[in-house]
N, C-alpha and C positions, 0 to 999 in steps of 0.2 A: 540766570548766568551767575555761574561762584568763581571768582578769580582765584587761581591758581597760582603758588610759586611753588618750584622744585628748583635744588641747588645739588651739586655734588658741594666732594668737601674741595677746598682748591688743593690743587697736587704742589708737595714737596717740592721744589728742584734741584735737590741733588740728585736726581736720575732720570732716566730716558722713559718718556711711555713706555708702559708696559700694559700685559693681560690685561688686570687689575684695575689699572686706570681707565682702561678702555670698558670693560665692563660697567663699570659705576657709571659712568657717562652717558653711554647709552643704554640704560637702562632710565636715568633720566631724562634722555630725549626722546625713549619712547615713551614717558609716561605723559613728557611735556607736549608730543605729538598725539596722544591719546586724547590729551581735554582740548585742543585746537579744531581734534576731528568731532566734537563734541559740544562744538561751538560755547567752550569756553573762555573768557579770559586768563592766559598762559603767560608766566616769566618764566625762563630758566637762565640759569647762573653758571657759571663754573670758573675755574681761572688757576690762578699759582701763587704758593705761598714763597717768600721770595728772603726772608729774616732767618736770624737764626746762626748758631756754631757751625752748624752742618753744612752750610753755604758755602762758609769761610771756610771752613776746608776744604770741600769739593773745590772752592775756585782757587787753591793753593796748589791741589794737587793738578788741575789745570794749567796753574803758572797763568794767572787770569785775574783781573780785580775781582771783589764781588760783583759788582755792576755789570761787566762787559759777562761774568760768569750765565746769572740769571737773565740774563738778555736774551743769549743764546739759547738756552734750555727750555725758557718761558714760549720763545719762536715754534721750538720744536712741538710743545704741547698746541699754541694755538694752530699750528697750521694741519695738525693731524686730525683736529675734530671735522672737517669739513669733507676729508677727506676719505673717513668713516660716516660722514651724511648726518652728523652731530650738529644741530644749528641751534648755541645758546643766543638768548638775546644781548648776554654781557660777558664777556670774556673778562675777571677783572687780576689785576696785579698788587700785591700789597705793598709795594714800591711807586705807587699813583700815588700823587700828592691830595688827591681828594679822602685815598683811603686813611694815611697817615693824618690828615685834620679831624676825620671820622674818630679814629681813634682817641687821639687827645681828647678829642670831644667828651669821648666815653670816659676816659681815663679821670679826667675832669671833673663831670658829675659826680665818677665812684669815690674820687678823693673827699667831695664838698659832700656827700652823703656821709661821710667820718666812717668809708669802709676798706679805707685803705690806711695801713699805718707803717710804720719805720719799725725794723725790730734786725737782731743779729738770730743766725741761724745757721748750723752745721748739720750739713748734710753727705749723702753719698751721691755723687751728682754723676750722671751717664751722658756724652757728651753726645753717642748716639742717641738718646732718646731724648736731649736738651732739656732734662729734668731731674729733680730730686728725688732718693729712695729712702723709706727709713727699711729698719731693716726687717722689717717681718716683710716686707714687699720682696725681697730680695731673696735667689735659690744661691743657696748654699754660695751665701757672699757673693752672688752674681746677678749681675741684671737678666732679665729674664728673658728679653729679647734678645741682646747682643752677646748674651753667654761671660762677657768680660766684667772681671770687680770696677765699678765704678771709684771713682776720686772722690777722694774726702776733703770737702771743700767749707769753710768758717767763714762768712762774708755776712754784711751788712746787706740788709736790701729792704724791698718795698713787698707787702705782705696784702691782700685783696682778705678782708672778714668776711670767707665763703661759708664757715658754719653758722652763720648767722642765718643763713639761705637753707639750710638744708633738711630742716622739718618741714619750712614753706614746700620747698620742692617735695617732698617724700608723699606729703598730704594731696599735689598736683598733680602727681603719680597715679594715686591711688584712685582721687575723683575720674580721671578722667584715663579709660583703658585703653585709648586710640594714641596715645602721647606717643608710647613706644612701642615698636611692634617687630618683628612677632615677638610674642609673648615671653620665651624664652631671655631677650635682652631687657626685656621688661623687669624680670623676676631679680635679671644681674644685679642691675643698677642700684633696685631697691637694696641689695644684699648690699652693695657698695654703701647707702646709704647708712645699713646700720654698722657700718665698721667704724674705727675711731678715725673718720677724715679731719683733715687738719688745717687751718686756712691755707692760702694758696699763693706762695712766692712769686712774684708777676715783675719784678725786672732783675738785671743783668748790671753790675757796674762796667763802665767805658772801659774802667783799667783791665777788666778781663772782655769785653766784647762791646764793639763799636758801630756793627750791622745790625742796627735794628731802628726802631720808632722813639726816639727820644720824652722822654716823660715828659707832662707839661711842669709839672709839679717841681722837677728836680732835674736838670740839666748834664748832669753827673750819672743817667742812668738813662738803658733803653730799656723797651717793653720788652716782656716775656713773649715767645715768638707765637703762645697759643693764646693769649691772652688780645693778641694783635691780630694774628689769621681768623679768627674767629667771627670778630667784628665785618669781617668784607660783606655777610649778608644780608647785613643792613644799606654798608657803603654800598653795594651796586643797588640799590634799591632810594639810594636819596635821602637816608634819611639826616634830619627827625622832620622836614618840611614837603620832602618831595612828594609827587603825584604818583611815582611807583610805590612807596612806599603805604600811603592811604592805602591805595588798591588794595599790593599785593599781599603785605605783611598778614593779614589776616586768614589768610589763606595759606601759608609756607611751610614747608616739607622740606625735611632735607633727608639725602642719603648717603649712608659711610658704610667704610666696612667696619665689623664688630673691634681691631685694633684700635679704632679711637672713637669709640664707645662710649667712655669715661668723657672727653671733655667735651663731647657733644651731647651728654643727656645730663654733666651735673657742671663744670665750670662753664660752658653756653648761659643754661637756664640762670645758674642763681647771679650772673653777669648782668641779666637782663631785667633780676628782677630788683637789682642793686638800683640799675641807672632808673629804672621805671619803666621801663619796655614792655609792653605785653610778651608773653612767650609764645613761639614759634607752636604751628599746630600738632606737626606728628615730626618723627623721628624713624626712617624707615631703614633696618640694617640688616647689612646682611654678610653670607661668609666669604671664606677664603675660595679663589681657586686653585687646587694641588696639581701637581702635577708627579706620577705613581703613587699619589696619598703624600706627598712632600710639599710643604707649601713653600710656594717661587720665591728664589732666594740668588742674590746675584754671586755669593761666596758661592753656592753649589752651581750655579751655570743653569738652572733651570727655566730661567725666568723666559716667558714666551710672549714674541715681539708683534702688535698684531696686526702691522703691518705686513709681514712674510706670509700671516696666514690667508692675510685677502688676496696677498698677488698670487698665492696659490691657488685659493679653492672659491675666490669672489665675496663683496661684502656681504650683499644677501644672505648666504648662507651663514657667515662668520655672526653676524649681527644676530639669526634667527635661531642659532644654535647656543649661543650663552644668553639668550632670555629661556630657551625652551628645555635647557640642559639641567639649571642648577634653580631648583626648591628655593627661591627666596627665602635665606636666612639660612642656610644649609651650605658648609663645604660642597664643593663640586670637582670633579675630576677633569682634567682639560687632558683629550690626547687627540693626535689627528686621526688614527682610528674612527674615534666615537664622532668628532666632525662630519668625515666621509660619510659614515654608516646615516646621518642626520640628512646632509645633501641628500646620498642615494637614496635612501626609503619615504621621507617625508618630501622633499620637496621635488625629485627627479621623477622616484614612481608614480606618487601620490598627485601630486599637483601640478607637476609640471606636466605627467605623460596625462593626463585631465586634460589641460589647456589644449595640448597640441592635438588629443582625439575629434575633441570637439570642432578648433578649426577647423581641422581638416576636412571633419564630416558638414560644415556649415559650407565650405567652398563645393564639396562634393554636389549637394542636394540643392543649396540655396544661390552656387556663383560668388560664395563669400558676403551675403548683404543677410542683415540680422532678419530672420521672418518675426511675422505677427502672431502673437500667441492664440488659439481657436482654444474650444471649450476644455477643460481639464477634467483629469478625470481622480480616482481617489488618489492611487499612487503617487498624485503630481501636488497633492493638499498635504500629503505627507511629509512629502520631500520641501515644500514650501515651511510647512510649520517645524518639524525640523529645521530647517534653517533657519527662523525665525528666533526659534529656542537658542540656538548653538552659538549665533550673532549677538543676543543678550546678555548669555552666562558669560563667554566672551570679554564684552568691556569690561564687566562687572566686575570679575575676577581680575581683572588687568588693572583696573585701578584701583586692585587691593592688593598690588605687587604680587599678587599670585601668577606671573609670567606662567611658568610652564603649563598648569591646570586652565589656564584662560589657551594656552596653544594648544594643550591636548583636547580639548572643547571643540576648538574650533577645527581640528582635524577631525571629529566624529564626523561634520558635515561634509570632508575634503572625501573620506572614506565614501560615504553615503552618496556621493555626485558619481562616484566612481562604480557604486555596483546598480545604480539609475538606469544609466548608460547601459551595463549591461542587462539589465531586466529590460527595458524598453526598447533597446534592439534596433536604435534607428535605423537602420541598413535592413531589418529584414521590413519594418516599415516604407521604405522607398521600392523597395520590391514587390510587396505588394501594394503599393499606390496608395496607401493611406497619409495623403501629402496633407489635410486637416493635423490629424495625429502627429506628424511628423514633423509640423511647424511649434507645437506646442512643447514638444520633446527638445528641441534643439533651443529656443526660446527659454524654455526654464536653466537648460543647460548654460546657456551663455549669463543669464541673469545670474546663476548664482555663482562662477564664475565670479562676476564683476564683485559682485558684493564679498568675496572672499577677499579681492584685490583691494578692496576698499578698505578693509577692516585690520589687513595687513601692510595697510602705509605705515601705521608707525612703529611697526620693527624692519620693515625693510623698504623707504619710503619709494628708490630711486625704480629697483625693479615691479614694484607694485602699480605704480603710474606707469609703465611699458606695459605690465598685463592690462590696466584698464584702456589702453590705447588699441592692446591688440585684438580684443572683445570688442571695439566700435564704439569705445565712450571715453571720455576724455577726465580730468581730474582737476578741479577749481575749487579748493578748501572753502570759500565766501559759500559755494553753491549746496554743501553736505549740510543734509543733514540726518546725522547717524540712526536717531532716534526712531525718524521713519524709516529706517531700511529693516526696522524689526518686525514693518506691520504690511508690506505691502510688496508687489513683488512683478513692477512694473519701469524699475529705472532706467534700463535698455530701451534705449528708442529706436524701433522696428527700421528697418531701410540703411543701418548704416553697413560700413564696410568693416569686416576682422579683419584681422593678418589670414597668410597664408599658413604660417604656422609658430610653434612658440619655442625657442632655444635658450632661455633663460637659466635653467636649470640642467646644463648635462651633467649626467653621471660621469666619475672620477673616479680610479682605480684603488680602490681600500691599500693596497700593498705600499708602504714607508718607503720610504727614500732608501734607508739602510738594509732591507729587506729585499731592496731591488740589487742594492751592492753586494748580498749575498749570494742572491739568484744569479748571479753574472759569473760568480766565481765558477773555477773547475769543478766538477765533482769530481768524488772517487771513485774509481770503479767499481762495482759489484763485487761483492762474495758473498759466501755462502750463507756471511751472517744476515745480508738483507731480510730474508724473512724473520729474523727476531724482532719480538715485538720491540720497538725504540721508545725510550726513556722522552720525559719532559721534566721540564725545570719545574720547581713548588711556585714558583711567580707562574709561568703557565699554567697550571693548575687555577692560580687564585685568579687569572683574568678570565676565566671562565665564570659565568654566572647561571647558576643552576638554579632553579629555585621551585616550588610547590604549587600547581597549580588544579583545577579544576576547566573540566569541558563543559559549557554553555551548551553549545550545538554544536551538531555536523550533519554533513550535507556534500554528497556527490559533486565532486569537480565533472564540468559538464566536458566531453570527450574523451575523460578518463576514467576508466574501470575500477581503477586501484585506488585511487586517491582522493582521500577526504579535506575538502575545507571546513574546519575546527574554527571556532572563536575560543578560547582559553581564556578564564580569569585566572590572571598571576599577580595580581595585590597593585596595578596601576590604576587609572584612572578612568581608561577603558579594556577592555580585553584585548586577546593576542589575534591577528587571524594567521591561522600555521594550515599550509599544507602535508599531509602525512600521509605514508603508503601503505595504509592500514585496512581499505574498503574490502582485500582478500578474507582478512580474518576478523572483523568484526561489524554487528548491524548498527546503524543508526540509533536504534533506542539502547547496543551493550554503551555506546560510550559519552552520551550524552549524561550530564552529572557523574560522570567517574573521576577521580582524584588521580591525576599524573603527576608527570616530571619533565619541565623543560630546561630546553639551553635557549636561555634567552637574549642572548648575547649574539649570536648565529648573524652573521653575512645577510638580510634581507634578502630576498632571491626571488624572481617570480617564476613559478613552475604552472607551466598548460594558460598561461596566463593569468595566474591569480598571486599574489603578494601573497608569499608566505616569512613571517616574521619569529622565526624562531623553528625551535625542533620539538619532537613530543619523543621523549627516549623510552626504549624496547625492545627489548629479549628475543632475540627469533631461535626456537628452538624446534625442528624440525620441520612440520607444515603447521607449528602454533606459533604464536607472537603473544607474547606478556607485557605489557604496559607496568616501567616503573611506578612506584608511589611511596607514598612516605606513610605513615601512622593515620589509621581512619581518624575523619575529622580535624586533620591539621590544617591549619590556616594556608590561606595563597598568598603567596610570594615570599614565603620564607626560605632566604640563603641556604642551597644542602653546601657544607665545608667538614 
């Protein structure tokens, strides 16, 4: 057993939950839910930072003290976690008087250590970003975040000796390649390291701001607001005495977005190694979510609330789709579109119309009571060690923040449950009496089921415990153990009751709100010009994804003469499977390893009953049909633009 701690960073309160927040959060509650299903020891953290200029203004332009300000707002952030299925073990506040003695604490040792000192300093100070610029930091005399010239401010204050720390750090860095990750912020930081960093101003005089942690040292001064937020993830952990802190500190993780980067991978570390703290284990960051490649910004109106989008489209899905969406450490694109298209094909088609075959067929044959599995046969060792496989890489990849690679994993299995079913045929097995066979078939169906439900409690905890209820097994965290679910394939206990059927997952209309306000409108009548080809905008254009791919296999759609089902590699993680109405003009062996071209972006669709995930584009010129392609031997899944 390795005890775990994972923290977000605590949120600002000058503003409303948003994306962003929500993302980070649960991303660490699933991770924190991952090592709990893993029979780990688990803390996780989160909370609001609550000091700082930005407060006092926010609660000005409220017409609000600070206090009654962050009250309100700090509300808003705790009661939304619970409500997204977010369960940290410590909510905390940097306005706790526990946190505030914490600090001093710190502040304390760092002064009696002689690495804090008194000095005057002029600078270019951002009131947005509650910090000093010198000027190579700064674009063309402007902060770089808020676009605005910061004030040039000459004040006295209290200075923390952080390059004293910051070979230590660089050489921590270096030893140890797990600290930051991915690799890419890795590379930042050190780059940050060799610039000329400069110690690090860490209070505020009264006469210019009065919300904040009063020095112990100098009464005349409050603490710098990052030099204070910082500290909370020790304070919710107890220390330098408590029993959370023995635990978990050895074990702690935290996750940010790549914006505050910097005082999480070099004013955190060299803080800690000032007071004598051990440092935190890893540092896990990742990117922005845009929205049309813009990142959410409340001057542009962008910013996406994510609460609108659960009461629209459900948490499960909202939760499953920004762990599954966005490459940890990589920008990601948030539209309701690509939502939708998430619901519809992975969880409606895939999983959900799964669940509900299976019951269906289980009340059919069995009166809804799970049967006893009889002897198996190769197809059924297959399908077992595949799962076994898919359930492994699964965690593995998941608690190495590789979310989406650990979900596309785990959909090769959701894929493979799905063409089981149709290779084994339970129905024509009940027709011909083969009630042996047919118990074994429906038994693996349902077990792997459950173990999919299991293994997807911690991105979607609420509807995952309903599918294992609706399968005839119930969910008791004391009683998992994940380990064994990679080696054996027996956790269904024969005789109980499924649902009659499973609605977790319906599909929802891809078409926008504003899209539907279009369609309502009048049209114009016809003329003559209808038949001319009609124009699209170059943004149309660009949400099209076209990209190079190669055909694996094909293989006759069964009841269809015309049409082939393709698997297509196009540079993902698995292949495409595309239906195409290609079976007239070409055989089986012309187009298996031939280099195409799809639109992979395409409306998921199921055609004669098989999920077809994209298009294969071609020429039809008279009774021949040509398959586009790009340059022999060009890689898959390269962008055509």
């Amino acid at each position: 057993m390795n005890p775990f701690f994972i923290s977000t960073p605590i949120y600002y309160v000058n503003a409303r939950p948003h994306l962003g927040h929500a993302y980070t959060t649960i991303v660490a509650d699933s991770i924190y839910r991952m090592k709990k299903l893993g029979n780990d020891p688990a803390f996780f953290v989160t909370g609001t930072d609550e000091h700082g200029d930005k407060i006092v203004e926010a609660a000005q332009a409220h017409q609000q003290t600070p206090e009654e300000y962050v009250e309100k707002i700090s509300k808003l952030f705790k009661d939304a976690w619970p409500w997204l299925e977010v369960a940290p073990d410590r909510f905390i506040r940097t306005t706790e008087s526990q946190h505030k003695k914490c600090v001093q604490e710190i502040l304390q040792r760092v002064y009696d250590n002689g690495d804090i000192y008194f000095g005057e300093y002029g600078g270019h100070y951002c009131f947005g970003c509650e910090r000093f610029y010198t000027e190579k930091e700064l674009v063309d005399g402007l902060c770089p975040d808020h676009q605005k010239k910061p004030d040039f401010i000459q004040e006295k204050n209290y200075f923390f000796r952080m390059t004293r720390y910051l070979e230590p750090l660089k050489k921590h860095i270096l030893d140890n390649p797990d600290f930051i990750k991915p690799e890419r912020y890795r590379n930042e930081v050190l780059g940050m390291l060799g610039d000329e960093l400069n110690d690090l101003c860490i209070s505020r005089p009264k006469t210019r701001l009065t919300w904040g942690i009063e020095l112990p040292f100098d009464d005349q001064y409050v603490t710098y607001v990052w030099f204070d937020a910082l500290i909370n993830y020790i304070t919710a952990l107890q220390w330098p005495d408590g029993e959370g802190f023995k635990k978990y500190w050895p074990g702690a993780h935290h996750i940010v977005a790549k914006d505050i980067l910097k005082p999480h991978a070099v004013f955190w570390p060299t803080m800690l190694m000032s007071a004598g703290i051990p440092l935190y284990q890893g540092l896990r960051v990742h990117g922005y979510w845009t929205v049309k490649e813009t990142k959410m910004s409340k001057s542009l109106g962008n910013v996406i609330e994510p609460m609108s989008m659960v009461d629209k489209y459900g948490l499960a899905p909202f939760r499953y789709f920004l762990l599954r969406e966005m490459q940890f450490g990589l920008d990601a694109s948030f539209s309701e579109e690509a939502l939708v298209g998430r619901l519809n094909a992975d969880l409606a088609n895939d999983l959900g119309n799964l669940t509900n075959r299976v019951l269906a067929m289980t009340h059919k044959y069995f009166k809804g009571v799970v049967p006893q599995i009889s002897a198996t046969q190769q197809e059924d060792e297959h399908t077992m060690e595949l799962g076994y496989s898919c359930f492994k890489d699964y965690v593995e990849l998941f608690e190495k923040f590789d979310f989406a690679k650990a979900l596309a994993r785990l959909w090769v299995f959701v894929s493979h449950l799905n063409k089981y079913v149709d290779q084994s045929a339970p129905w024509m097995l009940y027709k011909e009496g083969k009630n042996d066979r047919l118990q074994t078939v429906m038994y693996i169906l349902l077990e792997g089921i459950r173990k999919i439900a299991l293994h997807m409690w911690p991105v979607m905890p609420g509807t995952a415990e309903q599918m294992l209820e609706q399968v005839g097994s119930g969910f008791d965290l004391q009683e998992v153990d994940l380990h064994a679910e990679w080696s054996k394939w027996n956790g269904l206990v024969p005789g109980g009751l499924v649902a009659k059927k499973s609605n977790l997952f319906p599909r929802v209309d891809v078409t926008t709100d504003q899209e539907k306000k279009q369609a309502t409108q009048s049209k114009p009548a016809s003329t003559a010009d209808d038949n001319k080809i009609s124009t699209i905008s170059f943004d149309d254009f660009k949400r099209m994804h076209i990209v190079t791919g190669k055909v694996l296999s094909a293989e006759k759609v069964k009841g269809a003469d015309k049409l082939f089902q393709l698997e297509v590699e196009i540079g993902e993680n698995q292949p495409r499977q595309i239906v195409a109405g290609l079976a007239d003009f070409f055989a089986v062996s012309d187009l298996e390893g031939r280099e195409v071209v799809v639109l992979a972006n395409l409306e998921p669709k199921k055609i004669r009953g098989v999920q077809s995930q994209g298009m294969v584009l071609a020429v039809r010129h008279g009774k021949k049909m040509s398959l586009l392609k790009a340059e022999p031997g060009t890689k898959p899944g390269l962008k055509i633009s």
